[in-house]
C-alpha positions in Angstrom: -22.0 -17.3 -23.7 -19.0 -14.3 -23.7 -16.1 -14.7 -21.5 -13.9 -11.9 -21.0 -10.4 -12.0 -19.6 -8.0 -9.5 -17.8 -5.1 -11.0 -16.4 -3.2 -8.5 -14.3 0.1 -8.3 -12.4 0.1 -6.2 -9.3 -1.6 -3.4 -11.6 -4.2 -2.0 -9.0 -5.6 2.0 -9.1 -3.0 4.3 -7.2 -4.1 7.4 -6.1 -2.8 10.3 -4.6 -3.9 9.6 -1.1 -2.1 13.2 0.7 -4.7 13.0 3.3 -3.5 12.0 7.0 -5.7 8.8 7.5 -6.3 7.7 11.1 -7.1 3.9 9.3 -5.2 1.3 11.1 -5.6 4.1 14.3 -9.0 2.5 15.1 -10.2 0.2 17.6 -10.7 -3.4 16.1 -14.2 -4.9 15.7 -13.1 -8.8 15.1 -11.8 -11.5 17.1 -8.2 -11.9 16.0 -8.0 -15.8 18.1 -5.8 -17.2 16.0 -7.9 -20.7 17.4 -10.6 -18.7 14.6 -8.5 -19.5 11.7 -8.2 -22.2 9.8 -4.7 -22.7 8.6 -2.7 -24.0 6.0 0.7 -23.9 4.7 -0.1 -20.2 2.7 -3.3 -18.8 4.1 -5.5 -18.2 6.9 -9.3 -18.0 7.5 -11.2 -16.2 9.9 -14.4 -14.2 10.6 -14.6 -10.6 9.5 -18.5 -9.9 11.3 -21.8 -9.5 9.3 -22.8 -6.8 7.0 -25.9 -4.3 8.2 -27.8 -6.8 6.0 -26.9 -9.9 8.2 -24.8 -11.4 5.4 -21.9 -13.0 7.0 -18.0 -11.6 5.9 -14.8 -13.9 6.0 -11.2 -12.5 6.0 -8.6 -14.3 4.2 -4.4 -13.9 4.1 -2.1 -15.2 1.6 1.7 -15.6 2.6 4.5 -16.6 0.5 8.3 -18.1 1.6 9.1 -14.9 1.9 6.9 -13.8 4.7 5.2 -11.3 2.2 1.2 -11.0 2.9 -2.0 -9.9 1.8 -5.1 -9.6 3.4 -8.1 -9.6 1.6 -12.3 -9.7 2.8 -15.5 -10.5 0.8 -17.4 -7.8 1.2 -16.0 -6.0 -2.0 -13.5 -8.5 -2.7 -10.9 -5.7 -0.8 -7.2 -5.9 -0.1 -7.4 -4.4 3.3 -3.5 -5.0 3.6 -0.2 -5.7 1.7 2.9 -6.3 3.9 5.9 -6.2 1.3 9.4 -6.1 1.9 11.3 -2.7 1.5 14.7 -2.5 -0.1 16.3 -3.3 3.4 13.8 -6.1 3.9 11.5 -5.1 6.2 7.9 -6.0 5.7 5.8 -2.9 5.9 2.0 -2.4 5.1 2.0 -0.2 2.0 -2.4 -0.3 1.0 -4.6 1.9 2.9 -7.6 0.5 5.0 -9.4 0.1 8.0 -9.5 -2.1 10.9 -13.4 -3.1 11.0 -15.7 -3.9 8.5 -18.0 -1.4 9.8 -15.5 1.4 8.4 -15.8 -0.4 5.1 -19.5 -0.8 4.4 -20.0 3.3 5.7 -19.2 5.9 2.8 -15.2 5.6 2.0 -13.3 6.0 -1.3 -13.6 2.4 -2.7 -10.4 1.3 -0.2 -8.9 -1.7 -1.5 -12.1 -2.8 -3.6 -13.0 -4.5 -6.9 -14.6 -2.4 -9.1 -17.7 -3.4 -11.2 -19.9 -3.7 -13.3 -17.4 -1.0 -14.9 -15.0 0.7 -13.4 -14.8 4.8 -14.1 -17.3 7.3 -15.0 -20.5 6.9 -17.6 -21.7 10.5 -18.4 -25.1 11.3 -18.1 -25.9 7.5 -16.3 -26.8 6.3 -20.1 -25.1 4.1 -22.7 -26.6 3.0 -25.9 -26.1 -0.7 -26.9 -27.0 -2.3 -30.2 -29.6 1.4 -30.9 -31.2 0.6 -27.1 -30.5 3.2 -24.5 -30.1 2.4 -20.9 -30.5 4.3 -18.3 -27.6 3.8 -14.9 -28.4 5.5 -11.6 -26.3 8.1 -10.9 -23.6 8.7 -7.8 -21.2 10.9 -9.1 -22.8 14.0 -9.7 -24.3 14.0 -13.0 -22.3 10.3 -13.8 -22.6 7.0 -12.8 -19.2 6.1 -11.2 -17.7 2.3 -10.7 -21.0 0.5 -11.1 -23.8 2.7 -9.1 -25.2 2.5 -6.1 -24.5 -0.9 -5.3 -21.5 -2.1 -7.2 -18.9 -4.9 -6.9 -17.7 -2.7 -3.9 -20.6 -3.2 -1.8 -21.2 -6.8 -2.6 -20.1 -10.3 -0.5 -18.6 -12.4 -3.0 -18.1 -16.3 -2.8 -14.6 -17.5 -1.5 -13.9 -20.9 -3.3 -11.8 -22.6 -0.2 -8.3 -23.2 -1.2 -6.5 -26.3 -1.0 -3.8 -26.9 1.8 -0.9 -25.8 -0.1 -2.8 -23.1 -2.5 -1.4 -19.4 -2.8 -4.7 -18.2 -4.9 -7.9 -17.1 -3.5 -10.7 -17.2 -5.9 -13.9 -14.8 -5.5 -17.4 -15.0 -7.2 -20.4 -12.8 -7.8 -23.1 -12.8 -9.8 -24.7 -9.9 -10.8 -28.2 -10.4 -11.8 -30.0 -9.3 -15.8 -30.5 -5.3 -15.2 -29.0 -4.9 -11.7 -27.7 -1.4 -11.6 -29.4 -0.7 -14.7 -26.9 -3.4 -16.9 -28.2 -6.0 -19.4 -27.3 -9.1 -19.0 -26.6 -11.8 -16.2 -22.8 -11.4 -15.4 -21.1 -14.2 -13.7 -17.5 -12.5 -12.4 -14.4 -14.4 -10.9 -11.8 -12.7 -9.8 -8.6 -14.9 -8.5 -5.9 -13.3 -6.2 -2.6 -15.1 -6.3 0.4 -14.1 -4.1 3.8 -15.5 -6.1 6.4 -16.3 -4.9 8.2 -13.9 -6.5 6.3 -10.8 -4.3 4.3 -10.2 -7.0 0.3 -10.3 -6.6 -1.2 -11.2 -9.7 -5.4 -10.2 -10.2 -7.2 -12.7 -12.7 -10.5 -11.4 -13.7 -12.9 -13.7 -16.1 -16.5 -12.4 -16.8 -19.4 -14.3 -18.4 -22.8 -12.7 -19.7 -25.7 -14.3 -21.3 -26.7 -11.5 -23.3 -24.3 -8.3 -25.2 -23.5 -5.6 -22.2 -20.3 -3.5 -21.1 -18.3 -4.4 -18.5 -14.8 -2.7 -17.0 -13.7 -4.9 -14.0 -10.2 -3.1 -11.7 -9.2 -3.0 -8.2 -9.0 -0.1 -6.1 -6.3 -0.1 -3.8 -4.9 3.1 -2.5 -0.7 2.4 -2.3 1.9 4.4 0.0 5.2 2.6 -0.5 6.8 4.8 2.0 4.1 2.7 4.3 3.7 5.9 6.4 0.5 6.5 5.6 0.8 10.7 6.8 3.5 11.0 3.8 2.5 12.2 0.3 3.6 9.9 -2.5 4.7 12.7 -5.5 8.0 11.1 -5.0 6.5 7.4 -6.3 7.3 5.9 -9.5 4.8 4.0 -11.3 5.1 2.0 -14.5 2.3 0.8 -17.0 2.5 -1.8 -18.9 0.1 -1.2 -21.3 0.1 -0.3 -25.4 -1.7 2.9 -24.4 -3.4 4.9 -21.4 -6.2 7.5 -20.9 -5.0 10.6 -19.3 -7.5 12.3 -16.9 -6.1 15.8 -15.4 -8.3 17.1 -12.5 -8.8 21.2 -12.3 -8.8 23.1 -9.1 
């Protein structure tokens, strides 16, 4: 068996979201009874509503001492908020999302989501592994983008229940030998720890029973200004990685 690990610290896609979005403008579709949840001393527990499928969706948030939350559902594995402090203290929602989980399984740009099996673009839909070519479907154009069709995004992952005084979340899928086109059946976890600290921390841990690719990431769209009608060419982001890939986008 090959295990892969990618320990991360708050390191989640930003994009340049300059669009006005009307997300958190919407009517709610859940029940937010607080009697719903099941509590503990760091998170919460409640029903997010079913899929068009019929498979049932649970919402989770994780708190720390310092009142900082994030709210994540398992249809994608998708922060669908982050309520951190500002340099005056106030708690502000800085990640784009939606209210309902019907907003999230209609077409949207991967808001708050883990990407798999591999995040980015393929050209063509092909990859050759070990001389054998194999064939991806393709959803970008003439490239197959952040696993296909149906990728981690579009999936309801397992929630292991946390204990009473746990600040970690752990999700699972398993993504079946050539679903999407990839060799290989590839067991993914993917923990979500709020510190206390304010920092979130994203573990992800991969196992495959056979040689294939994989590129696991999350997808969350970030305004620190937490007005979501404000452009963010002001932000300020740090890497810290030995090296990046630059990709510049033409008119």
């Amino acid at each position: 068996m090959k295990k892969l690990n990618k320990p991360l610290s708050f390191l989640i896609i930003l994009s340049l979201a300059l669009m006005s979005v009307q997300c958190k403008n919407e009517k709610k579709e859940v029940n937010d009874d607080v009697t719903n949840m099941e509590d503990s001393n760091v998170i919460k527990k409640r029903d997010y509503g079913t899929t068009p499928s019929g498979e049932k969706v649970d919402h989770y948030t994780l708190s720390n001492e310092n009142g900082m939350e994030v709210e994540i559902i398992t249809y994608g594995g998708r922060i669908t908020s982050l309520k951190a402090p500002d340099k005056n203290g106030q708690l502000e929602n800085v990640v784009l999302g939606f209210d309902s989980l019907s907003q999230y399984t209609s077409n949207n740009p991967f808001f708050g989501a883990l990407i798999g099996r591999y995040g980015n673009r393929i050209g063509k839909g092909k990859f050759t592994l070990d001389g054998e070519e194999y064939t991806l479907p393709k959803n970008d154009g003439e490239n197959h983008l952040h696993g296909g069709d149906k990728g981690f995004d579009k999936v309801v992952w397992t929630a292991e229940e946390p204990g009473k005084d746990s600040n970690s979340l752990k999700l699972t899928y398993i993504s079946e030998d050539m679903e999407q086109g990839y060799p290989g059946r590839l067991e993914t976890v993917v923990t979500y720890t709020l510190n206390d600290d304010n920092s979130l921390d994203v573990l992800y841990e991969a196992t495959t029973d056979k040689k294939t690719v994989v590129n696991l990431t999350q997808h969350a769209y970030f305004n620190l200004s937490a007005n979501f009608d404000e452009p963010i060419l002001d932000h300020v982001v740090e890497i810290n990685a030995d090296s990046i890939v630059l990709r510049w986008m033409k008119n």
